[in-house]
C-alpha positions as CSV (number, residue, x, y, z in Angstrom):
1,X,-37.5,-14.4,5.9
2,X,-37.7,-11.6,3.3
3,X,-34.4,-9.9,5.3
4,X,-32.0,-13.2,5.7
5,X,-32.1,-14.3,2.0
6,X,-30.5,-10.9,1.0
7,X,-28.1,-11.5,4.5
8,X,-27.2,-15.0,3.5
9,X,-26.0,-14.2,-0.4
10,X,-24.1,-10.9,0.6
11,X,-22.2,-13.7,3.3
12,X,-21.8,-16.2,0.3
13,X,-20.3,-13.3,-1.8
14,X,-17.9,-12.0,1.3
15,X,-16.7,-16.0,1.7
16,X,-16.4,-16.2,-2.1
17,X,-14.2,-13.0,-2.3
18,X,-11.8,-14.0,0.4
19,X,-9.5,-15.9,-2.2
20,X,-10.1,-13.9,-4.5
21,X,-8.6,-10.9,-2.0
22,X,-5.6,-13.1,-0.2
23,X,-4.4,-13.9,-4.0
24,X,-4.7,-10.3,-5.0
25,X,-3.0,-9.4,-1.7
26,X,-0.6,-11.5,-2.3
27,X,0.2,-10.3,-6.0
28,X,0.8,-6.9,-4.1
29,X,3.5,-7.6,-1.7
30,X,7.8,-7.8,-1.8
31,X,7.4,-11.7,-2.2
32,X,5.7,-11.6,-5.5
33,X,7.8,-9.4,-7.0
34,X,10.6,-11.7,-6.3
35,X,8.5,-14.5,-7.6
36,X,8.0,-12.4,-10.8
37,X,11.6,-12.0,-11.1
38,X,12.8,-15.3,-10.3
39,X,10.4,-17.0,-12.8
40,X,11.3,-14.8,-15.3
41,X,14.8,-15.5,-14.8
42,X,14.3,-19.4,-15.1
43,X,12.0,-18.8,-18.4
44,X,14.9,-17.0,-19.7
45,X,17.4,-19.5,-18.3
46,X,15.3,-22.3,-19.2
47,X,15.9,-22.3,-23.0
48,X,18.6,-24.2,-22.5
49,X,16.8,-27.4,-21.5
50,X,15.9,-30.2,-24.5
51,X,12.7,-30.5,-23.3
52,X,9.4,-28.1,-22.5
53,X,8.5,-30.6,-19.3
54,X,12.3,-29.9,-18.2
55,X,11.7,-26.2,-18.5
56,X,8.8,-26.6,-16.2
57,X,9.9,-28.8,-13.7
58,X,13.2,-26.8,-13.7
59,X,10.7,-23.6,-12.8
60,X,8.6,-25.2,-10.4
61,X,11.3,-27.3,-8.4
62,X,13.6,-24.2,-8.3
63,X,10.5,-21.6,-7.1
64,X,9.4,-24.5,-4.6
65,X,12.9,-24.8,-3.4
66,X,13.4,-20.7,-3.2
67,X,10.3,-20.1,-1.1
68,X,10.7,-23.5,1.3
69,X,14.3,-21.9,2.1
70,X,12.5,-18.4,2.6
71,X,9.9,-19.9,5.2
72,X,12.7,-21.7,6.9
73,X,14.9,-18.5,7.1
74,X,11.9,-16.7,8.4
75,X,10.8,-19.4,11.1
76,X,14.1,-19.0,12.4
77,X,14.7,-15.8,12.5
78,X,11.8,-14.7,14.1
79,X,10.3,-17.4,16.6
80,X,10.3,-14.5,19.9
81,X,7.8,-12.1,20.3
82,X,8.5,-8.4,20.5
83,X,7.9,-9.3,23.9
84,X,10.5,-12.1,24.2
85,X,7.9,-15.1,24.2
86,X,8.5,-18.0,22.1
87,X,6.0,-18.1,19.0
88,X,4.7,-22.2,18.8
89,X,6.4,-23.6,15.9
90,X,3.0,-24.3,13.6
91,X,2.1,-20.9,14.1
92,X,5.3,-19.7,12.9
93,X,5.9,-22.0,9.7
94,X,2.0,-21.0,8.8
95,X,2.3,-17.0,9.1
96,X,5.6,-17.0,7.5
97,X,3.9,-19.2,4.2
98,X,1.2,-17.2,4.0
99,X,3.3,-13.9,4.1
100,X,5.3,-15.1,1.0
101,X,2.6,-17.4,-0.9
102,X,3.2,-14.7,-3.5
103,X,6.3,-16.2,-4.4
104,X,4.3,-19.5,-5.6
105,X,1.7,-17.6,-7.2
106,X,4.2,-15.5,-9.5
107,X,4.8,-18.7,-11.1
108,X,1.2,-19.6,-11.7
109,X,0.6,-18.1,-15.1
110,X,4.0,-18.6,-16.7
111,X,3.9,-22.3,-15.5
112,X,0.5,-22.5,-17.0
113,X,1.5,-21.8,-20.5
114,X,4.7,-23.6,-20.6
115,X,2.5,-26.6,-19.4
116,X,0.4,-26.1,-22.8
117,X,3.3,-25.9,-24.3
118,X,4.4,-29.3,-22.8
119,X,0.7,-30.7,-23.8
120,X,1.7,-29.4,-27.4
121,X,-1.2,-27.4,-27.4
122,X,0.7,-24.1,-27.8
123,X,4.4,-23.5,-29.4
124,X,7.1,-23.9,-27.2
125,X,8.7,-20.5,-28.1
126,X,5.5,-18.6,-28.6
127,X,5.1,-20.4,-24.6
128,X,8.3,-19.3,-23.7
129,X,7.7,-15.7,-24.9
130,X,4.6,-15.5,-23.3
131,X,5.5,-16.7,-19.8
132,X,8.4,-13.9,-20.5
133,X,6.0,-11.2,-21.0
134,X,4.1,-12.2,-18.1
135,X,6.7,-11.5,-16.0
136,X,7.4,-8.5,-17.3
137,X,3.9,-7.1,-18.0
138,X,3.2,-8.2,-14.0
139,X,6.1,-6.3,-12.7
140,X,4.6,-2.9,-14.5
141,X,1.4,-4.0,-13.2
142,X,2.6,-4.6,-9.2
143,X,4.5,-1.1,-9.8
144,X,1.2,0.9,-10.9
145,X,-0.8,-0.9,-7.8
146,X,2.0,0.1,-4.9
147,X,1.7,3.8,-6.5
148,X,-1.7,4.1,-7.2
149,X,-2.2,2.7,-3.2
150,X,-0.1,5.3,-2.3
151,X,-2.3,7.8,-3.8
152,X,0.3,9.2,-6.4
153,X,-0.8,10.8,-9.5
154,X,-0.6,9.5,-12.6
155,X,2.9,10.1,-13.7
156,X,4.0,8.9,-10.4
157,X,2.1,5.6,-10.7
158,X,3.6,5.8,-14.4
159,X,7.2,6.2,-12.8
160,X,6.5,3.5,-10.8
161,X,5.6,1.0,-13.4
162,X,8.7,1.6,-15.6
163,X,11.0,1.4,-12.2
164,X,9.4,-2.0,-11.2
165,X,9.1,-3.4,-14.5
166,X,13.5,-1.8,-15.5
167,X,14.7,-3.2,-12.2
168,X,13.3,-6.6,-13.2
169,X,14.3,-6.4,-16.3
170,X,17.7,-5.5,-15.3
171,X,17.8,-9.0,-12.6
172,X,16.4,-11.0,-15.4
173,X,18.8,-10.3,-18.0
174,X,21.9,-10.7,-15.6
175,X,20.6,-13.8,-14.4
176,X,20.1,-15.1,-17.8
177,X,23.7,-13.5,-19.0
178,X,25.6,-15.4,-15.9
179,X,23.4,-18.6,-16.8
């Protein structure tokens, strides 16, 4: 008996850390950074809107939309094997959401804190500034992980950080200039 409790919370902890691991998977992948960018993008966009509950819905419709069109295009371009055998449907639309759920969770924190803003609980500009940086700050961040997984010193992952976080910088401001 001495042996299984010990067993039994190291399972509790590994069941308890899978979330926690598929979200920060998912942070770390192509469909994220998109999702970082995109938000971004609408945040900056967004001003335009009279209301802070516009903002938000305009973020979270347009980011549902976006990744719904990016599980369809998936589905149907790849529903054959490498083999040639058709791939069932269900299992399709579920391994292409999961592949880019990153894309939804991008918009978690900067949705968060323009909903506060919305509640009144925080300043909508200090909100909006906030969900900018966000953005921003989690590009550098994702840029640093990809190097530092790749084992590159740190100048590399340095490199890496400013690329990531320039590039999206560079979408976000044309996005909001053509908007």
């Amino acid at each position: 008996m001495g042996e299984e409790a010990p067993k039994a919370r190291h399972a509790g902890a590994q069941t308890a850390a899978r979330p926690v691991r598929f979200v920060l998977g998912a942070y770390n992948t192509e469909h994220a950074v998109y999702g970082f960018v995109l938000v971004t993008a609408l945040v900056a966009v967004g001003w335009k809107f009279d209301t802070d509950l516009e903002v938000l819905l305009f973020i979270v419709g347009t980011v549902g939309v976006f990744w719904l069109t990016h599980v369809y295009a998936v589905v149907v371009a790849s529903r054959r094997t490498a083999q040639g055998r058709a791939i069932p449907i269900g299992s399709a639309i579920t391994r292409s959401a999961l592949h880019s759920v990153g894309m939804l969770l991008a918009m978690l924190l900067p949705v968060l804190v323009l909903a506060l803003a919305t509640l009144g609980w925080v300043d909508q500009y200090v909100a909006y500034y906030i969900a900018l940086w966000i953005g921003i700050v989690s590009l550098a961040v994702i840029g640093w992980i990809n190097s530092e997984r790749n084992r590159g010193p740190w100048y590399a992952r340095l490199l890496s950080s400013v690329i990531t976080m320039v590039l999206g910088l560079a979408v976000i401001w044309l996005s909001s200039f053509v908007h």
